[in-house]
N, C-alpha and C positions, 0 to 999 in steps of 0.2 A: 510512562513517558509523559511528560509534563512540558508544554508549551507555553510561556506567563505571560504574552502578550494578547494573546487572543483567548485567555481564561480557555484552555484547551487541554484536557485528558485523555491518554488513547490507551490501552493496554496490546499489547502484541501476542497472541499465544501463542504464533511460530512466526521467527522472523527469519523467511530463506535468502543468506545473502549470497549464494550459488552464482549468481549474475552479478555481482561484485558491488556492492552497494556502496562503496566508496571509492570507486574508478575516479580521478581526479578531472578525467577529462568530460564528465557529466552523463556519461551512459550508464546511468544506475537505474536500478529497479529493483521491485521485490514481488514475493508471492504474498498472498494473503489465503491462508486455507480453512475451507468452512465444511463444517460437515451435513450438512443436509443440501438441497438443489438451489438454481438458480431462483431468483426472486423476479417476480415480475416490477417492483417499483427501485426506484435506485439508490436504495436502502445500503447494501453493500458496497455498492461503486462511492456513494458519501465518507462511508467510514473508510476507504481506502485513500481517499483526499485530505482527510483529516490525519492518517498514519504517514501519508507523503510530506504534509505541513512541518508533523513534527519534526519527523526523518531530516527532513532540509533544514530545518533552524537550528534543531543541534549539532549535525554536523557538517553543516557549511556545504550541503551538496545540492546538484538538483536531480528532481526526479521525472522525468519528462512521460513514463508509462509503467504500467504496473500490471502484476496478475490474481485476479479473482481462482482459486482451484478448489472444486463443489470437488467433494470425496463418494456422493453417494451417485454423481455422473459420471465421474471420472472425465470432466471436462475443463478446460484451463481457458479462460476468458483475457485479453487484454484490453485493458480500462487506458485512454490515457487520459493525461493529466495536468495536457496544456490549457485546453477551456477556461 
């Protein structure tokens, strides 16, 4: 996924739209699933910002919050992503 205004690159390896990632009325969200643990710098919550950036530009949506899910905690983090 490619964003041309901000020279911006993302790849998705799973994009969960389970939570309806094109709900018209702005309540979207998505997962982002990583396989190893939580990180202590906000390394992951970046590229979750950068996935929201694009997600919104192309499809004319917003994304107001989002989920971090570590597979080897089996822990779901929500990041938002009004800031």
């Amino acid at each position: 996924m490619f964003f041309d205004r901000c020279f911006l690159l993302v790849k998705f390896s799973t994009l969960d739209d389970s939570h309806g990632i094109f709900y018209a009325d702005g309540n979207n969200d998505y997962v982002e699933y990583k396989k190893g643990k939580e990180k202590i710098n906000d390394v992951d919550k970046l590229q979750l910002a950068a996935q929201a950036i694009c997600l919104e530009k192309m499809y004319q949506i917003h994304i107001e919050e989002s989920y971090l899910y570590y597979f080897s905690t089996n822990n779901r983090i929500l990041v938002s992503l009004t800031d």
